[in-house]
C-alpha positions as CSV (number, residue, x, y, z in Angstrom):
1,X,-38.9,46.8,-40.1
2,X,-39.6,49.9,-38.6
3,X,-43.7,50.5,-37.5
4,X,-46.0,53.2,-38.0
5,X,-49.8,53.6,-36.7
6,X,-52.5,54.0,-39.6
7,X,-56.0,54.2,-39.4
8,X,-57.2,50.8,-40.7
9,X,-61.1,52.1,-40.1
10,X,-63.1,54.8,-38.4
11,X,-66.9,54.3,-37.7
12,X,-69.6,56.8,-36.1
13,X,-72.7,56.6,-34.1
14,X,-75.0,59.2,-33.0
15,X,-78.8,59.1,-31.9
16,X,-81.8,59.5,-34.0
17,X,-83.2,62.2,-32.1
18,X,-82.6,65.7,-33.8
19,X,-82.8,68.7,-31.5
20,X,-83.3,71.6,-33.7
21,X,-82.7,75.4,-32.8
22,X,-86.7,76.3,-33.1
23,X,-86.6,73.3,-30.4
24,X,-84.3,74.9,-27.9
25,X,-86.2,77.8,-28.3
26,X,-89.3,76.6,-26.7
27,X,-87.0,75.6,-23.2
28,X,-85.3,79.2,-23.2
29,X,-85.4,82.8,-24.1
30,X,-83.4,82.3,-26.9
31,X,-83.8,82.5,-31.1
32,X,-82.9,80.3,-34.1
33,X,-81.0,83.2,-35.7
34,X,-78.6,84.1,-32.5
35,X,-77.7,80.4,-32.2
36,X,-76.8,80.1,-35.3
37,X,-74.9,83.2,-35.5
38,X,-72.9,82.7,-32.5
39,X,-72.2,79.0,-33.1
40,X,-73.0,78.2,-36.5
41,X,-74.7,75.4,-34.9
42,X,-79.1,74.6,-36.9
43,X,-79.5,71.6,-35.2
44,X,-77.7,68.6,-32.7
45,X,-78.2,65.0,-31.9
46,X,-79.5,64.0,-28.1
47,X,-80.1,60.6,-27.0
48,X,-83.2,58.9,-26.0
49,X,-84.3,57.6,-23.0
50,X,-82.5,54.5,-22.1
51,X,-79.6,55.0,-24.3
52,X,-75.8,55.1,-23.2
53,X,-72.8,56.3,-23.9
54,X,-71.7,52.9,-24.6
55,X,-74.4,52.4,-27.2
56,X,-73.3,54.9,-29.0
57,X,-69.3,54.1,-28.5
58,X,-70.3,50.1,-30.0
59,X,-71.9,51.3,-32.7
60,X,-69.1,53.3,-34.0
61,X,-66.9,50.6,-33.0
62,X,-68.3,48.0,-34.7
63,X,-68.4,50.4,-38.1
64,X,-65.1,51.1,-38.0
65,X,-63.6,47.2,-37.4
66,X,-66.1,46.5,-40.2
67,X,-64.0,49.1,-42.4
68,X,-60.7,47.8,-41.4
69,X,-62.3,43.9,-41.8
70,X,-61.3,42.9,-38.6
71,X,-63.5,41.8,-35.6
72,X,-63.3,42.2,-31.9
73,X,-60.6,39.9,-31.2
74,X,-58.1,41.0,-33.1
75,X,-58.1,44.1,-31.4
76,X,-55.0,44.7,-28.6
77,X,-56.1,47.1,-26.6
78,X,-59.3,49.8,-26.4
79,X,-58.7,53.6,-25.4
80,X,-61.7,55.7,-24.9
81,X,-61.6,59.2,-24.4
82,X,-64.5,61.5,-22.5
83,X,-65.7,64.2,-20.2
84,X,-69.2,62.3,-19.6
85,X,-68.6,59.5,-18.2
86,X,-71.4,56.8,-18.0
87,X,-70.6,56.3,-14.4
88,X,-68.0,57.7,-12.0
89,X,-66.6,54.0,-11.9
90,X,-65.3,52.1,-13.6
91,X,-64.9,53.9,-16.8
92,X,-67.2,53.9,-19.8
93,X,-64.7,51.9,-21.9
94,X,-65.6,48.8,-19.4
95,X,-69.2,48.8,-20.1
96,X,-68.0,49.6,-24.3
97,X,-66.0,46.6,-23.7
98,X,-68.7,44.5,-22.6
99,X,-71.3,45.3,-25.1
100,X,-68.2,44.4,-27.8
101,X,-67.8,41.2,-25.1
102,X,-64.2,42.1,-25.7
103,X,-62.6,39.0,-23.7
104,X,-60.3,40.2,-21.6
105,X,-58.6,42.9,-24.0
106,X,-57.3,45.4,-21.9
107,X,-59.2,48.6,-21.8
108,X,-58.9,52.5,-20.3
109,X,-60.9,55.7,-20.0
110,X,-58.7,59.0,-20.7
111,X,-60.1,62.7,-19.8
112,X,-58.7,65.3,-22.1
113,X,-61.9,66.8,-23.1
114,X,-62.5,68.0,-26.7
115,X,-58.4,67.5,-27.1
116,X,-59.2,63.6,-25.9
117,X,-59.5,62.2,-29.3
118,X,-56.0,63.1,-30.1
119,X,-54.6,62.4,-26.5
120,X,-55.6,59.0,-27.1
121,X,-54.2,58.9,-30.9
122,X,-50.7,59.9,-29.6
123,X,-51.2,57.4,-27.0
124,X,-52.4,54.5,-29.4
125,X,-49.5,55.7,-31.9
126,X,-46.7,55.5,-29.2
127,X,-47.9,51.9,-28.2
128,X,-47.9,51.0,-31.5
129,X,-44.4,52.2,-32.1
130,X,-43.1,50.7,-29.0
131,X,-44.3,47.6,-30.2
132,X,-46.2,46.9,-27.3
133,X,-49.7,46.1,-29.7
134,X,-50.4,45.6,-32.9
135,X,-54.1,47.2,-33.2
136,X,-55.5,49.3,-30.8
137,X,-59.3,50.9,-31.0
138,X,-59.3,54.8,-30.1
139,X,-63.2,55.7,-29.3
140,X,-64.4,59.5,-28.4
141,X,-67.9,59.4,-27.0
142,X,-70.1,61.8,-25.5
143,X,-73.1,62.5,-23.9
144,X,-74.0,65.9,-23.3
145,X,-77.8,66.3,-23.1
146,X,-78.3,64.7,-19.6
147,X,-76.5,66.9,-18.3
148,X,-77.5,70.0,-19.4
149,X,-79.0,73.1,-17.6
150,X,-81.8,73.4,-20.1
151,X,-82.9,76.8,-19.0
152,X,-82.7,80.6,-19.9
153,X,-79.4,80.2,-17.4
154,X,-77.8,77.7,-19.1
155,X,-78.3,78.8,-23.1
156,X,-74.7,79.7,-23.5
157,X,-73.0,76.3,-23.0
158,X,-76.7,74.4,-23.8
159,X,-77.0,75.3,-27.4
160,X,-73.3,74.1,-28.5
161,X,-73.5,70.9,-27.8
162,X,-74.9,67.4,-29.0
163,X,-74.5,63.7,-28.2
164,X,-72.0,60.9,-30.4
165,X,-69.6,58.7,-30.5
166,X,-66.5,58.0,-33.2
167,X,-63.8,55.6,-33.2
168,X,-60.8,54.2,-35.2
169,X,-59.3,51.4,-35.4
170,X,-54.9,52.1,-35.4
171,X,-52.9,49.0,-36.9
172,X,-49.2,48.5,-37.0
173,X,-47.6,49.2,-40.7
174,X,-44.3,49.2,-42.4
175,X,-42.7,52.8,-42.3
176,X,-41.9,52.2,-46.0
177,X,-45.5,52.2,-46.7
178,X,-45.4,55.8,-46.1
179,X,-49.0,55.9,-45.0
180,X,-50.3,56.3,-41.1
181,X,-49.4,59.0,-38.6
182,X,-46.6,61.5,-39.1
183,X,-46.4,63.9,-36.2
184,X,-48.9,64.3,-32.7
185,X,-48.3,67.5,-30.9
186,X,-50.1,68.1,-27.2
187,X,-50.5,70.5,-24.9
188,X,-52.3,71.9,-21.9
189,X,-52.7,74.5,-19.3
190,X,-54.0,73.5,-16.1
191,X,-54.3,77.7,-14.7
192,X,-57.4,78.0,-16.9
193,X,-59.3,74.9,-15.7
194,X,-62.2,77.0,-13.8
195,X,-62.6,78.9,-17.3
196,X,-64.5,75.7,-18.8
197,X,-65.4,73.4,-16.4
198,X,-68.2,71.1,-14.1
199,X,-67.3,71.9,-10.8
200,X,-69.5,69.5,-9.0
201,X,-70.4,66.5,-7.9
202,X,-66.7,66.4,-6.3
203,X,-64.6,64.4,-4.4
204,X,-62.7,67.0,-3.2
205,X,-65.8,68.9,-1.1
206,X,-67.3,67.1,2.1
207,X,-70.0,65.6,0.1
208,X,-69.6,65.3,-4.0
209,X,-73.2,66.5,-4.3
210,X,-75.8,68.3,-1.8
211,X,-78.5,70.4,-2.4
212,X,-76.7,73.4,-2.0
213,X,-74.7,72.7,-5.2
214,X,-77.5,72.1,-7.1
215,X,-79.4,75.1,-5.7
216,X,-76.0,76.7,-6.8
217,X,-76.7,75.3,-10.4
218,X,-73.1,74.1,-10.0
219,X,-73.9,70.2,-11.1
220,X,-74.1,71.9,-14.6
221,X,-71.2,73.0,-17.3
222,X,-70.1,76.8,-17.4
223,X,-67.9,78.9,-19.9
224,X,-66.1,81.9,-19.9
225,X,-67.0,82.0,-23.4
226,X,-65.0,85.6,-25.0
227,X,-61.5,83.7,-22.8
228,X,-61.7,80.6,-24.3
229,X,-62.6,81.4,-27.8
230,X,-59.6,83.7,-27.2
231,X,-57.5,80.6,-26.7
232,X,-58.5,78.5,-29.2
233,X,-58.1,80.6,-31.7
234,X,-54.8,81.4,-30.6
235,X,-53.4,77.6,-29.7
236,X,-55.1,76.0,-32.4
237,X,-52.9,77.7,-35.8
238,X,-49.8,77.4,-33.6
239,X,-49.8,73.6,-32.5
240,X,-50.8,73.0,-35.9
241,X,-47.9,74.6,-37.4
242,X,-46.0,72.7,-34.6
243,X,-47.1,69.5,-35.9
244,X,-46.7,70.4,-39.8
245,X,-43.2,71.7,-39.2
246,X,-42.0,68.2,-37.2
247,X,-43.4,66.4,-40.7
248,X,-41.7,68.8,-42.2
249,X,-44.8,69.9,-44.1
250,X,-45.6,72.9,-45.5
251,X,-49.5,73.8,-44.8
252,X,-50.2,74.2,-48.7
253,X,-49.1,70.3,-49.0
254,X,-52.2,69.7,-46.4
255,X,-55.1,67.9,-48.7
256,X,-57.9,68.0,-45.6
257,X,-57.7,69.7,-42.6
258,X,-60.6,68.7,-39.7
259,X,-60.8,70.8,-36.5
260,X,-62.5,70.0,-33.8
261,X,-66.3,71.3,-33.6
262,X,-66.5,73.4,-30.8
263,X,-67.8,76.2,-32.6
264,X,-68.0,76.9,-36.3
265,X,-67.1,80.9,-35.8
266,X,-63.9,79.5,-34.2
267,X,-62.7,77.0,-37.1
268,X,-63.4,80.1,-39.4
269,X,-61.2,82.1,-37.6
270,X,-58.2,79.7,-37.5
271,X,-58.7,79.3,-41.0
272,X,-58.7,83.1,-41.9
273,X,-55.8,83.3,-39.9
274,X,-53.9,80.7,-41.8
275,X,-55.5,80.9,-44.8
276,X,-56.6,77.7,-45.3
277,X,-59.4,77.5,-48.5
278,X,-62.7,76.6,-47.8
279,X,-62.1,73.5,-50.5
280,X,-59.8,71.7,-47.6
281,X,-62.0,72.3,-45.1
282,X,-64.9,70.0,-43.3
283,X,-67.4,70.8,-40.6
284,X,-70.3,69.4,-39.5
285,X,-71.2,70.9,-36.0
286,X,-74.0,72.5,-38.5
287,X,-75.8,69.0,-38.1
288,X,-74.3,67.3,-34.9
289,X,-73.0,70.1,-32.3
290,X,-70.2,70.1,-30.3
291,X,-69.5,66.4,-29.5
292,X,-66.3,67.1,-27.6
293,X,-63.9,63.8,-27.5
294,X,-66.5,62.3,-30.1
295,X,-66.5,65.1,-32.6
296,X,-63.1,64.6,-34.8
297,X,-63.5,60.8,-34.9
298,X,-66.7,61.4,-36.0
299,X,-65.6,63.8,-38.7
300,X,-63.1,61.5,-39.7
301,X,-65.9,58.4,-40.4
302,X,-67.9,60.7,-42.4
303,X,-64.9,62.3,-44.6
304,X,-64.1,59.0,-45.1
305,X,-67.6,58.2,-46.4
306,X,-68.3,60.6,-47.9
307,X,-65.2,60.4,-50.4
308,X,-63.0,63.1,-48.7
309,X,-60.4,61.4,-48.0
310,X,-58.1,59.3,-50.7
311,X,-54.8,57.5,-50.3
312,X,-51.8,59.3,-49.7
313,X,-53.8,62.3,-49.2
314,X,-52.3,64.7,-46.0
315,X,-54.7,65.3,-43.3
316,X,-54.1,67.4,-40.2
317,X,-56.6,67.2,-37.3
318,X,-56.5,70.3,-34.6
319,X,-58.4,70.4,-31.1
320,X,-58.9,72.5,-28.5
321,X,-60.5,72.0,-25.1
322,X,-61.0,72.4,-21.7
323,X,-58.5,72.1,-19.2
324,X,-57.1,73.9,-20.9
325,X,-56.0,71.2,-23.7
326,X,-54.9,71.6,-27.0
327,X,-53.3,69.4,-29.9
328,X,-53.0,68.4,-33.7
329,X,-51.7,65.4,-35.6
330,X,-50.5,65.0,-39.5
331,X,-51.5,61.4,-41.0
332,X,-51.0,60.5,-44.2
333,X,-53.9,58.7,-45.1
334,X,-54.0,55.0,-46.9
C-alpha cells in the first residue's frame, strides 16, 4: 500500500477577551477607520492574565483529536510551530505536551513564523510517507499581546495582530483513497530577515537583554511594512501556482483557497492577481488578527465547522512570513 497524510481533525482555541479597534484607540494615536483600512482587521483576540500559549495550543488539540475520534495516545508524534515561545527553553510543545500528559510521545518546537503551519505540514507529511508514524499532531500557536509595544510607536505592527492556537491531527491513508495531501512547496530568504523581525533579547550580544535595548524599544516587533507587503504579494501567487502545477491542478479545479491572515489588503491583492472569486475565498483576520503560525490551522477548524469544506473538495493553503518564509500546500480534503 502506498501512504498519504490526511487531516483526520483540526480544532481551534483562542481567548475570550476581544480587543476591538475603538480599544486600541484609547492606548495610541490611532482611529477605528485607518486600522481597518490598512488591515482590514475590527477587532482581535488577547489573552488574559495567567493564560499560556499552551492553554490555548490544548484546547485546540483536544478539539481536533475529538474530530478525528482519537485521544492522546494514539498520537506518534507532536510538531508545534511558533515565533512566541512560552519560554526560551524548552519549547512550548513540552509544556503542550504536559497539559495533554502526552506519555512520552516525542515532541518538537519549529520557528517558521506565519509560514510555520505549513513547515510543519510538509514535515508531518514526509514522516508520514516515510513511514516513520502513523499520526502526528501539527499545532500553530501564538501569543502576540505580551509582547507588544502598545504605544503611539508601536501602532504599525500592534494593530495586526491577535492571540490563538489551531492544530490538526495528520493520519496515515491509502493513496487509493485519493484524499489527504497532494503537493507542499517551501521557501525562504534569509537576506530579508531584519525587514520583519525581534531583534532582542539575543544570544548573540553580550547580554540577551539590558536596559539599553529596551530604552532602544528593541525587545519589541518592527516591520518594514511597504517591503514586505511587496513580497508577499509577489511570493504568495507564485508558490501557489508551484504547488498546483506539481498536483497537476489547474487553479479553477481549486474548491477553497485559505491564505494566511497577515493582512486582509494583502489576500485581496493575491486574489485580484489570480483571480480567484470571492465565493472560494475565506478570511477571518476581520475577527481574530494576525495569528501568525496559529492563523491557517485556525481557519482550517472553522471552514471545517462552518460547512466549508466537503469531501473530495480541493483546498490550497498559502503563507507568507518573516524570515523571509513562504509556502502553500494542495489537500484533497475527506
Amino acid at each position: 500500500m502506498t501512504v498519504r497524510s490526511r487531516i483526520a481533525g483540526t480544532g481551534m482555541g483562542v481567548p475570550s477577551r476581544v480587543v476591538t479597534n475603538a480599544d486600541l484607540t484609547q492606548w495610541m494615536d490611532t482611529s477605528e477607520e485607518w486600522i481597518e483600512q490598512r488591515t482590514g482587521i475590527r477587532e482581535r483576540r488577547w489573552i488574559e492574565p495567567g493564560q499560556k500559549p499552551s492553554d490555548l495550543a490544548r484546547e485546540a488539540t483536544l478539539q481536533a483529536l475529538a474530530d478525528a475520534e482519537l485521544e492522546v495516545r494514539d498520537l506518534d508524534c507532536i510538531l508545534l510551530a511558533t515565533l512566541s515561545a512560552e519560554h526560551d527553553f524548552p519549547g512550548t510543545s513540552f509544556f503542550l505536551h504536559e497539559a495533554i500528559d502526552a506519555g512520552e510521545i516525542p515532541c518538537i518546537d519549529l520557528r517558521a513564523q506565519c509560514s510555520g503551519f505549513l513547515y510543519g505540514l510538509q514535515m508531518a507529511d514526509a514522516l508520514i510517507v516515510a513511514g516513520r508514524y502513523r499520526r502526528v499532531l501539527v499545532v500553530g500557536c501564538e501569543v502576540h499581546s505580551t509582547g507588544l509595544d502598545i504605544s503611539t510607536a508601536g501602532r504599525d505592527v500592534t494593530v495586526i495582530f491577535g492571540d490563538g492556537a489551531g492544530a490538526v491531527v495528520l493520519e496515515a491513508v491509502d493513496e487509493a483513497a485519493g484524499t489527504g495531501v497532494l503537493s507542499v512547496r517551501l521557501h525562504a530568504e534569509g537576506k530579508h530577515a531584519r525587514r520583519l523581525w525581534l531583534e532582542a533579547p539575543s544570544s548573540a550580544a553580550p547580554q540577551r537583554v539590558c536596559q539599553e535595548m529596551i530604552d532602544d524599544r528593541r525587545i519589541y516587533p518592527s516591520m518594514d511594512g511597504r517591503f514586505v507587503f511587496k513580497h508577499a504579494v509577489t511570493r504568495m501567487p507564485e508558490v501557489l501556482m508551484e504547488t498546483l502545477d506539481a498536483a497537476s491542478v489547474k487553479l479553477d479545479e481549486v474548491d477553497l483557497f485559505l491564505f494566511h491572515q497577515a493582512n486582509l489588503r494583502i489576500n485581496e491583492a493575491v486574489a485580484q492577481k489570480l483571480e480567484i472569486p470571492a465565493s472560494k475565498l475565506m478570511n477571518n483576520i476581520q475577527r481574530l488578527g494576525n495569528c501568525s503560525a496559529g492563523a491557517l490551522p485556525i481557519l482550517l477548524a472553522e471552514a471545517s465547522r462552518e460547512g466549508r469544506l466537503e469531501k473530495g473538495q480541493l483546498v490550497s493553503l498559502t503563507a507568507f512570513g518573516s524570515g523571509f518564509t513562504w509556502g502553500s500546500a494542495l489537500l484533497r480534503w475527506g
